[in-house]
C-alpha positions in Angstrom: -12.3 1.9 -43.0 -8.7 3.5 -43.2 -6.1 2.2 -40.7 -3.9 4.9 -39.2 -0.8 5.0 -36.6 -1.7 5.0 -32.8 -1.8 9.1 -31.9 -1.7 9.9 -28.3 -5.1 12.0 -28.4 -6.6 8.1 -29.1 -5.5 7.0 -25.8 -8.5 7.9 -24.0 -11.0 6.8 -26.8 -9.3 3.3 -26.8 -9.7 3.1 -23.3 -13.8 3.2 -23.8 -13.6 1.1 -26.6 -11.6 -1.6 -24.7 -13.9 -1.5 -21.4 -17.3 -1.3 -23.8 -15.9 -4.1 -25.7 -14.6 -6.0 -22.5 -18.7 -5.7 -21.3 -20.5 -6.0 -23.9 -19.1 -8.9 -26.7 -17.3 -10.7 -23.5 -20.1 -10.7 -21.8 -21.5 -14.2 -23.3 -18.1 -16.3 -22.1 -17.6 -14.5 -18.9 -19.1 -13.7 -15.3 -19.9 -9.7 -14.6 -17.3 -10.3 -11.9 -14.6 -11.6 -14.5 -15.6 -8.6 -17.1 -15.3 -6.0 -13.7 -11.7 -8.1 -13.0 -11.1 -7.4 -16.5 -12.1 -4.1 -17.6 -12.9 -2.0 -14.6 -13.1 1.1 -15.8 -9.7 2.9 -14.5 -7.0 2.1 -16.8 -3.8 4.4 -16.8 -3.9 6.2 -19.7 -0.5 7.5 -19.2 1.2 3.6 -19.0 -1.4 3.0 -21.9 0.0 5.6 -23.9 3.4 4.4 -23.3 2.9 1.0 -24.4 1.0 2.2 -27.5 4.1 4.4 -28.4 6.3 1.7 -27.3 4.7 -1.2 -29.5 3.3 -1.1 -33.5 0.0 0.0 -33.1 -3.0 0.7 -35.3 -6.2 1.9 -35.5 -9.1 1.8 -37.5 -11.7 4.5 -38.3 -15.3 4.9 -39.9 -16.3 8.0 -40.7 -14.5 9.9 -37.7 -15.5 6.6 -34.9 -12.2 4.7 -34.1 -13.5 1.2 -34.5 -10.7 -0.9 -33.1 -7.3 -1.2 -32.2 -4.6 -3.6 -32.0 -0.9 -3.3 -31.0 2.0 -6.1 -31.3 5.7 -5.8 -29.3 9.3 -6.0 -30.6 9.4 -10.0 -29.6 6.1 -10.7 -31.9 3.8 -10.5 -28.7 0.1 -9.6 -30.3 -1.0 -7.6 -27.1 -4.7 -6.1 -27.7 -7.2 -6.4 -30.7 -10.5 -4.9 -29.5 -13.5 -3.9 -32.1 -16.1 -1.7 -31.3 -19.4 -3.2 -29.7 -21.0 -1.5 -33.2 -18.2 -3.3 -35.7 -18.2 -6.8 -34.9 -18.1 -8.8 -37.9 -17.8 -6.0 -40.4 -13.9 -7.4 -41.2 -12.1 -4.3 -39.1 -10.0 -7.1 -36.5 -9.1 -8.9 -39.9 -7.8 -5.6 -41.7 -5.9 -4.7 -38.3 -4.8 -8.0 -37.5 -3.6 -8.3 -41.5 -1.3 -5.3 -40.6 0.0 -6.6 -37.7 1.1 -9.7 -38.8 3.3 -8.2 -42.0 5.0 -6.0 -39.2 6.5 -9.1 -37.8 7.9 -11.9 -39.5 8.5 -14.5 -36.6 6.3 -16.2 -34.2 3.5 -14.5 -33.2 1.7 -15.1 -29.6 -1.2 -14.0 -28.1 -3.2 -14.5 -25.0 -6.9 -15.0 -26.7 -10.1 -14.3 -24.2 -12.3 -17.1 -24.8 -14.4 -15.1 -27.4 -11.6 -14.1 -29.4 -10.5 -18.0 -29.5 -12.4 -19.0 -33.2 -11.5 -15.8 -34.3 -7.6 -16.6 -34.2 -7.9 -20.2 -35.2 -9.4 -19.0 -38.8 -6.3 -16.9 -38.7 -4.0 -20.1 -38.6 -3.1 -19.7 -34.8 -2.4 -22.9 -33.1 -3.2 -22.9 -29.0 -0.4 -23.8 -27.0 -1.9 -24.0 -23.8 -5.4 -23.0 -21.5 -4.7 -21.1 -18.8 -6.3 -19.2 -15.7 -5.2 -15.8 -15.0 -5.7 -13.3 -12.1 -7.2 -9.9 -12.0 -7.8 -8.4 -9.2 -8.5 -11.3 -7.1 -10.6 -13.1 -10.4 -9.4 -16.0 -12.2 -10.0 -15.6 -16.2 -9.4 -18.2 -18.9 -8.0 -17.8 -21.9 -5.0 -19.1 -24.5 -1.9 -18.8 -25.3 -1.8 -18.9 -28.9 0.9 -18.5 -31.4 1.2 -18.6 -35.6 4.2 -19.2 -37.0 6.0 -16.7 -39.0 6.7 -16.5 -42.8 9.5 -17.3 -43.8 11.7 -15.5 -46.4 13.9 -17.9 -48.4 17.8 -17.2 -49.7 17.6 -14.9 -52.7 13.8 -14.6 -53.3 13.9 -11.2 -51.3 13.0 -7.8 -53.3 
């Protein structure tokens, strides 16, 4: 697996990913009518791209197949981690999630889908709250989660 930059020619292949991860791993925790809410199929890859460029963003490749993605704001925000249908378990939203995490050394937060809940509380996240959000007319649970950042004590820097 190497993990590269965000390029804008991934935009599009991200988009799949996302909406084939969305229907597919989701599927066990959520209605078709929450996955559809979700991941219908029509994002803007131009406001994607944006926010890519905008945040730090990685992704992983196999052999030429991007097999996730992940992107984290200036404020420490942990946007999206998605992992190919084909690459669950195989350590790819660790080794993205890994890099994340050094880029920011506060508080991190992320909204985890009700799937991706375990998978952040073996990474030390702490839930601060269930929620219910909309999506096109579809209320979808998940979590606000956040892991504290490291802190770099006086004079041990370098």
């Amino acid at each position: 697996m190497i993990l590269t930059g965000y390029r804008p020619a991934d935009c599009r292949e991200l988009a799949e990913l996302f909406y084939d991860t969305v229907h597919t791993i989701n599927a066990g925790d959520y209605t078709e009518e929450q996955l559809t809410a979700w991941a219908d199929g029509t994002i803007d890859l131009k406001r994607w791209n944006q926010s890519f460029l905008e945040h730090y963003s990685i992704v992983a490749r196999s052999r030429g197949v991007i097999t996730g993605f992940g992107d984290i704001d200036n404020t420490g925000y942990l946007d999206r981690l998605y992992v190919h249908k084909d690459y669950q378990r195989k350590g790819v939203a660790s080794a993205i999630c890994d890099k994340l995490e050094r880029a920011d050394q506060g508080k991190i937060v992320t909204h985890a889908s009700v799937t991706a809940r375990p998978f952040f509380e073996k990474r030390g996240y702490k839930t601060v709250k269930e929620q219910r959000v909309e999506r096109r007319g579809v209320l979808l649970t998940n979590f606000v989660m956040e892991k504290a950042g490291k802190k770099v004590l006086a004079g041990t820097e370098g």
